[in-house]
C-alpha positions in Angstrom: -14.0 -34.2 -30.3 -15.9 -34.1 -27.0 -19.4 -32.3 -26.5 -19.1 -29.7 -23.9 -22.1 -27.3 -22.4 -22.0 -24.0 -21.0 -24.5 -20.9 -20.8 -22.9 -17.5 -20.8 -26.1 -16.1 -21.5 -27.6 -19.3 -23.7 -27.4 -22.9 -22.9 -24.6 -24.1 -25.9 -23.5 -27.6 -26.8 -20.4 -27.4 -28.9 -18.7 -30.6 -31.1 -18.7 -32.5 -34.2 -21.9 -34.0 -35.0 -23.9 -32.4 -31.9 -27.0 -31.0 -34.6 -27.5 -35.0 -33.6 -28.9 -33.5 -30.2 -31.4 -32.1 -32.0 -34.5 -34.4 -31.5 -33.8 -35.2 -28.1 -33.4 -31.3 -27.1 -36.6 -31.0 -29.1 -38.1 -33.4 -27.1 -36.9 -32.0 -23.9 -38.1 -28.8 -24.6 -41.8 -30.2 -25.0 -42.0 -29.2 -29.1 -42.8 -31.2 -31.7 -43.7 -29.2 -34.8 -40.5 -27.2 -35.7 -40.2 -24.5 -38.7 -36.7 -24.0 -40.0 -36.2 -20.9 -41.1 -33.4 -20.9 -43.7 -31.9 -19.2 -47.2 -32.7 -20.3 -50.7 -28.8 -21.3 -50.8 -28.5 -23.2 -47.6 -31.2 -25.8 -49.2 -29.0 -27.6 -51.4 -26.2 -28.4 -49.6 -24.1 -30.8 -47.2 -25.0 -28.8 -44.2 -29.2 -29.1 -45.0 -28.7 -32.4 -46.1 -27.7 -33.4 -42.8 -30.5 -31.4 -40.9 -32.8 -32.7 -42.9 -31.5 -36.7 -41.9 -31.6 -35.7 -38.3 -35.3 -34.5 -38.0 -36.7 -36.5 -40.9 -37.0 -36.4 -44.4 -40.2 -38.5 -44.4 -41.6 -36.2 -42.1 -41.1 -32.8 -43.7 -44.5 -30.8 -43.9 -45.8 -32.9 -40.9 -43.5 -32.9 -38.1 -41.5 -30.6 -39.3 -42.0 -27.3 -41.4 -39.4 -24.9 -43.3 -39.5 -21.3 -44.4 -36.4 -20.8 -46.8 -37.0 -17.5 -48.4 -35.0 -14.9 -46.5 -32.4 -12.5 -48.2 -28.7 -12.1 -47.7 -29.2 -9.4 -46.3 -32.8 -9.5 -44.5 -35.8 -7.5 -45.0 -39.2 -6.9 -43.4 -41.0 -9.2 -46.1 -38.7 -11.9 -45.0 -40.4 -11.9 -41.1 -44.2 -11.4 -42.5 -43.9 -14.1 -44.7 -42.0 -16.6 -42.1 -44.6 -15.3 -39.6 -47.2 -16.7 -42.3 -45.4 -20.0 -42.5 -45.2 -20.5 -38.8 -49.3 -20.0 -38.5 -49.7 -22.1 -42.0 -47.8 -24.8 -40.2 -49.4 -24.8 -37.0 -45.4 -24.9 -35.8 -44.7 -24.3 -31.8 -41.3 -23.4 -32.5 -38.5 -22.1 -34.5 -35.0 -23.6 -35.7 -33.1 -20.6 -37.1 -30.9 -22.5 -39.0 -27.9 -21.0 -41.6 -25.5 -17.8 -41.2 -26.3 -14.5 -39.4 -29.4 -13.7 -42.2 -31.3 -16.9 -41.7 -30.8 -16.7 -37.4 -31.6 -13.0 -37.6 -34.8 -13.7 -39.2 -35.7 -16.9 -37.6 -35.2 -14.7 -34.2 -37.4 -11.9 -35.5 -40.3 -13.8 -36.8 -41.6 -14.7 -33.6 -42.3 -11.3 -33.0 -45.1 -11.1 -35.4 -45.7 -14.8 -34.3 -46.2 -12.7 -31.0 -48.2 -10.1 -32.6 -49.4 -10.7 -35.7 -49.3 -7.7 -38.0 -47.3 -5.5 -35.8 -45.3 -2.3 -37.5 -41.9 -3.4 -36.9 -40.5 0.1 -37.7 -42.6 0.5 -34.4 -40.8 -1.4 -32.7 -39.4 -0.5 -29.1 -37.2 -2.5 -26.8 -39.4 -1.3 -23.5 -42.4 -2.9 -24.6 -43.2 -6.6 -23.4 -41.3 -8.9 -25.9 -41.1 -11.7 -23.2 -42.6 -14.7 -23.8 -42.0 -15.2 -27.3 -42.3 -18.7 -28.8 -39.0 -21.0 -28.2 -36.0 -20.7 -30.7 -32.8 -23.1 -31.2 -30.0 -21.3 -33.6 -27.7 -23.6 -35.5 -25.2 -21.5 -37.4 -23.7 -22.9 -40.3 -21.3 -19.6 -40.2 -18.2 -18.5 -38.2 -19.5 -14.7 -38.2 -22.4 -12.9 -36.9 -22.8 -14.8 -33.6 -25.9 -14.1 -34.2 -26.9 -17.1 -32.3 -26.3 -15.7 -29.1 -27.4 -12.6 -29.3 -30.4 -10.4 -28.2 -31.3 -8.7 -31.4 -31.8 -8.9 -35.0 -30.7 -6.8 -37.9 -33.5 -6.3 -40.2 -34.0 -4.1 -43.3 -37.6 -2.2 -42.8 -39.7 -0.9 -45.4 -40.3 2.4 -44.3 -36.8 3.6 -43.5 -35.1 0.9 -46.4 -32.1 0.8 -43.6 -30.6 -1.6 -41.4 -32.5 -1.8 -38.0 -31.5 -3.5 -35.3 -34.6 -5.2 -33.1 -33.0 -5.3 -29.5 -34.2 -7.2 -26.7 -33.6 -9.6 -24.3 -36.6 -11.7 -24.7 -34.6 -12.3 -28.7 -31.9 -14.8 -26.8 -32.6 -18.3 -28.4 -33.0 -21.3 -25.9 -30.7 -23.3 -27.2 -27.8 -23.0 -29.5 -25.9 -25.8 -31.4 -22.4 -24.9 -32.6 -22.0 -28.2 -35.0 -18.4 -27.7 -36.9 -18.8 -30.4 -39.4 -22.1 -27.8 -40.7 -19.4 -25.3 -42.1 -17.3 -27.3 -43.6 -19.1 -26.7 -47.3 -18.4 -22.7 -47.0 -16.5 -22.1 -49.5 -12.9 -20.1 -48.4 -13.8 -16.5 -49.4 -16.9 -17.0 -47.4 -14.7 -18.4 -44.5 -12.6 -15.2 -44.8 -15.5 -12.8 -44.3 -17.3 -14.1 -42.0 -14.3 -15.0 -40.3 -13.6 -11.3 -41.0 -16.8 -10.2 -39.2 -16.2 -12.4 -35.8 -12.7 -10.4 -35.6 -14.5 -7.0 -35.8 -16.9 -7.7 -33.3 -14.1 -8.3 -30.7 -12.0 -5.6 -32.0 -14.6 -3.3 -31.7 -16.1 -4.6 -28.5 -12.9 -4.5 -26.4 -12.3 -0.8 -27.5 -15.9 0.3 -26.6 -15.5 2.6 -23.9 -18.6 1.2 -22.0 -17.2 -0.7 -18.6 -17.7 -4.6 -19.0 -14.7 -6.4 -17.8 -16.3 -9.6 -18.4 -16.4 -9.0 -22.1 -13.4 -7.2 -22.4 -11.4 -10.5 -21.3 -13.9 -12.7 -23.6 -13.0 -10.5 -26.5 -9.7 -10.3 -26.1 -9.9 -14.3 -26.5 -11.7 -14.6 -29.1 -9.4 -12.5 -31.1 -6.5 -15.0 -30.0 -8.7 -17.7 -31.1 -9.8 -16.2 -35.0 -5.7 -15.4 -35.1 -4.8 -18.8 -35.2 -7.7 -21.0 -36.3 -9.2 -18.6 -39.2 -6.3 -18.8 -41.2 -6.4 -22.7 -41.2 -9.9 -22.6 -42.0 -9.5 -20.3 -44.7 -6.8 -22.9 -46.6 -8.5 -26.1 -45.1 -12.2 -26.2 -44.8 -12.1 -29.4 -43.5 -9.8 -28.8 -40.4 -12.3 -29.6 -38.3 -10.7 -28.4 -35.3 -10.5 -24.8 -36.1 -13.8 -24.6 -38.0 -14.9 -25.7 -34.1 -13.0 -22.5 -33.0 -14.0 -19.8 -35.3 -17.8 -20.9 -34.6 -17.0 -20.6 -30.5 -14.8 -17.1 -31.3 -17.8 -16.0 -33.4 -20.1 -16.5 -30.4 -17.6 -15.2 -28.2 -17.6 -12.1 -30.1 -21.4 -11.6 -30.2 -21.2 -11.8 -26.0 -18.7 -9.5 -26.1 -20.6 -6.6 -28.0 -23.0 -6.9 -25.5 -20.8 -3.6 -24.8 -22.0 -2.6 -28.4 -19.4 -2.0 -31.3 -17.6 0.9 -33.2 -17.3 3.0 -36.6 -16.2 0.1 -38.4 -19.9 -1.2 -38.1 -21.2 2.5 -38.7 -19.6 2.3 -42.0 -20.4 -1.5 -42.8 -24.0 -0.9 -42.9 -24.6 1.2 -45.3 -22.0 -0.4 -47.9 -24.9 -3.6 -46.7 -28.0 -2.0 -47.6 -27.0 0.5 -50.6 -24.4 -1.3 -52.3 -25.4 -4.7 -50.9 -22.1 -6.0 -50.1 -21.7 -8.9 -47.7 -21.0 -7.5 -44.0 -18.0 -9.2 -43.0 -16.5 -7.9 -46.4 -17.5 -4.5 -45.9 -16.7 -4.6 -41.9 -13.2 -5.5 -43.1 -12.3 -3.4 -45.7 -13.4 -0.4 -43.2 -11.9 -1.9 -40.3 -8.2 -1.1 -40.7 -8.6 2.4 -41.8 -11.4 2.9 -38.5 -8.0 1.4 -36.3 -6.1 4.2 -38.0 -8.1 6.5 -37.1 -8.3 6.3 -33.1 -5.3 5.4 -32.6 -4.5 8.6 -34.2 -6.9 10.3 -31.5 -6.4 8.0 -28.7 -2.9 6.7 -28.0 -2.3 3.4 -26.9 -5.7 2.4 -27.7 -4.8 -1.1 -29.4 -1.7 -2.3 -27.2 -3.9 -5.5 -25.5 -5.7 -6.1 -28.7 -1.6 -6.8 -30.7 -0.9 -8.8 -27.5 -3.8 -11.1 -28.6 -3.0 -11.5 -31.6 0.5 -12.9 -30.4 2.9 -9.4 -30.9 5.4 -8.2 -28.6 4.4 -5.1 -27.8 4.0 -4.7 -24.1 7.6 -2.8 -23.9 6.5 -0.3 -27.1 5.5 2.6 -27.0 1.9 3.3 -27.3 2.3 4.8 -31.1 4.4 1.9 -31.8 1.6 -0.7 -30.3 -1.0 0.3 -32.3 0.8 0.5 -35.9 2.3 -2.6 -35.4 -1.8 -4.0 -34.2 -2.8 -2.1 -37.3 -0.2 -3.5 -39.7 -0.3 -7.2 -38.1 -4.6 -7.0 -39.0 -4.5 -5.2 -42.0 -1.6 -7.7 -43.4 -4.4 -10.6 -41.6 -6.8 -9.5 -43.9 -4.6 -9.6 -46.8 -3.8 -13.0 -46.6 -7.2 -13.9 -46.2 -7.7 -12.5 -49.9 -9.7 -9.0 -48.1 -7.5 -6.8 -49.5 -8.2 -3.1 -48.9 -10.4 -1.0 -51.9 -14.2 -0.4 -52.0 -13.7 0.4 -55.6 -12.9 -2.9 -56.3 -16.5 -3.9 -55.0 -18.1 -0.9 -57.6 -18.3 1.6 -54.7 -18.1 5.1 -55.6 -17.7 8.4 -54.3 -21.5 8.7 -55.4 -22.6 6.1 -53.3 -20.3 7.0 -50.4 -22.3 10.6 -50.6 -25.8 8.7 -49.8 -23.8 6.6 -47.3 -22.1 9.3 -44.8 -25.4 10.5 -43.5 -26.7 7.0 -43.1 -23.6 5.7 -41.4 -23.3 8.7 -39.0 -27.4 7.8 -38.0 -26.1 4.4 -37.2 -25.5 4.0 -33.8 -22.7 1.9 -33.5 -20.3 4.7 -33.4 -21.4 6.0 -30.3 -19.4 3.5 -28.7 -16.5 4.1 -30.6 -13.4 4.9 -28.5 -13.2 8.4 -30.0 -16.1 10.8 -31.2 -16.8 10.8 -35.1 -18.0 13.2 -37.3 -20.5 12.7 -40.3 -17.4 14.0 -42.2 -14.9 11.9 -40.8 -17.6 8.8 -41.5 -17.1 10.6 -44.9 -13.7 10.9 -45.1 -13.5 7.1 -43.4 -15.5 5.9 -46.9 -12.6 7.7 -49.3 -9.9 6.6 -47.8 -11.2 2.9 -48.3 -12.5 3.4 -51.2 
């Protein structure tokens, strides 16, 4: 496999064995005291291993620095403390290194790097966030795209919800999409987070906000995750489609640039209440959110079934979008999501503390049709 280099928006080098480009990027980029900001998980395995070998074992605590305490699903404590590490360290930069928990925090902490002690639930987009100290995201994940994108999704003290922490000054300055790094996730992983890339270019392509650009990036990535994911998911050492789902993850995180849907309204809470990983709960919502509009908005899913490889461009709108809806919720079956929140302990109590968090999510206002708090509700017991 051949390295190739492109920017839409952050200068990417994509191939087997590129995390080799590390040092010499490092180099280029004038830094010389890295912390890697990872997950107590990520540390004892293949994909570390290898990091480790490329910057240095020898040289761990001198040249290098690592910060490997942040949560599956990341909270506040997680940025103080890497913030702490970073000035501990005397690091000039940041390697977020892992899946979307460990880049989400590895983005975020240079904003108390920035300004130490800062509220985060205080945080606002319009304030000056430029300038931050460099970043280089190496996702070990097919999912979040997180590596590409401007914000990070943090749980905050104050509010004990997810928040996202938008802005453009977030972007990393350099991202390595290294498939031999996923090769230890295990399938079920694979599957969700595989899961979560197919949401966000679902989702994105149906957002009503005009971007043409994404629409088209989108509407490949989906064609992509139809046929690599499922290869993936039985071999995790095709090494050729592992390289695919990590480009149609990051494909999918510059296509939401148009934001996302209900799907991720819902998938939020089912994160921070019942702590459910979010490419599960994104798709064990998604198929019954698909239901929904297409109920409200005709035709809606047409381009998305010709993605996935379905002749539909003769149906009828109606008929478009149930056979879309069939062909992903059948995908997800055979991926091993099969449909049922119950089977993940979620109940009709938890869904009552969820509805009012999910319709304060902002996601949905980007859905192709208008919801309700009690259609978010009614969304929760019909997956469950």
């Amino acid at each position: 496999m051949t390295f190739s280099t492109f920017s839409f928006p952050t200068t990417t080098v994509f191939g087997a064995g590129c995390v080799q480009e590390l040092p010499r990027r490092l180099k280029n980029l004038g830094l010389a005291n890295p912390l890697v900001v990872t997950d107590p998980g990520l540390v004892h395995t293949d994909a570390f291993t290898i990091l480790e070998r490329t910057l240095g074992k020898e040289d761990r605590g001198k040249s290098w620095h690592f910060f490997s305490q942040v949560h599956p699903n990341p909270i506040e404590k997680d940025v103080i403390s890497g913030a702490e590490a970073y000035r501990s360290g005397k690091c000039d930069s940041i390697i977020a290194f892992g899946g979307g928990s460990a880049l989400d925090a590895g983005k975020a902490i240079r904003l108390l790097v920035k300004k130490p002690g800062f509220d985060l639930s205080k945080f606002d987009w319009k304030d000056d966030w430029y300038g931050l100290v460099p970043c280089i995201c190496i996702p070990t994940t097919a999912g979040t795209g997180s590596e590409v994108g401007r914000s990070s999704v943090i749980i905050l003290d104050k509010t004990k919800k997810k928040s996202v922490l938008f802005h453009p000054g977030l972007l990393a300055n350099l991202v390595l999409l290294d498939p031999e790094l996923t090769k230890g996730l295990p399938a079920k992983l694979t599957a969700a987070t595989g899961a979560d890339a197919l949401t966000h270019c679902i989702e994105s392509f149906t957002s009503p906000v005009f971007h043409p650009l994404c629409d088209g990036i989108a509407l490949e990535g989906i064609h992509i995750i139809v046929q690599a994911l499922p290869r993936a998911f039985r071999n995790g050492n095709d090494i050729e489609a592992r390289g695919h789902m990590l480009v149609a993850a990051a494909m999918g995180a510059v296509a939401f640039q148009k934001d996302l849907g209900a799907t991720h309204s819902l998938a939020h809470p089912l994160s921070t209440i019942c702590g459910m990983h979010h490419g599960l709960a994104n798709a064990l919502c998604l198929p019954f959110v698909m239901r929904f509009n297409a109920d409200r908005k005709s035709g809606v899913y047409r381009r998305i079934g010709v993605a996935c490889g379905l002749d539909v461009l003769q149906s009828s709108d109606t008929e478009a979008d149930e056979q879309t809806i069939d062909f992903i919720g059948d995908f997800l079956n055979k991926l091993g999501l099969r449909p049922g929140l119950r089977n993940y302990d979620v109940t009709e109590a938890h869904i009552e503390m969820m509805a009012p968090q999910a319709y304060a999510d902002s996601c949905h206002q980007t859905n192709p049709v208008p919801v309700t708090e009690a259609d978010l509700r009614d969304l929760y017991l019909q997956a469950l």
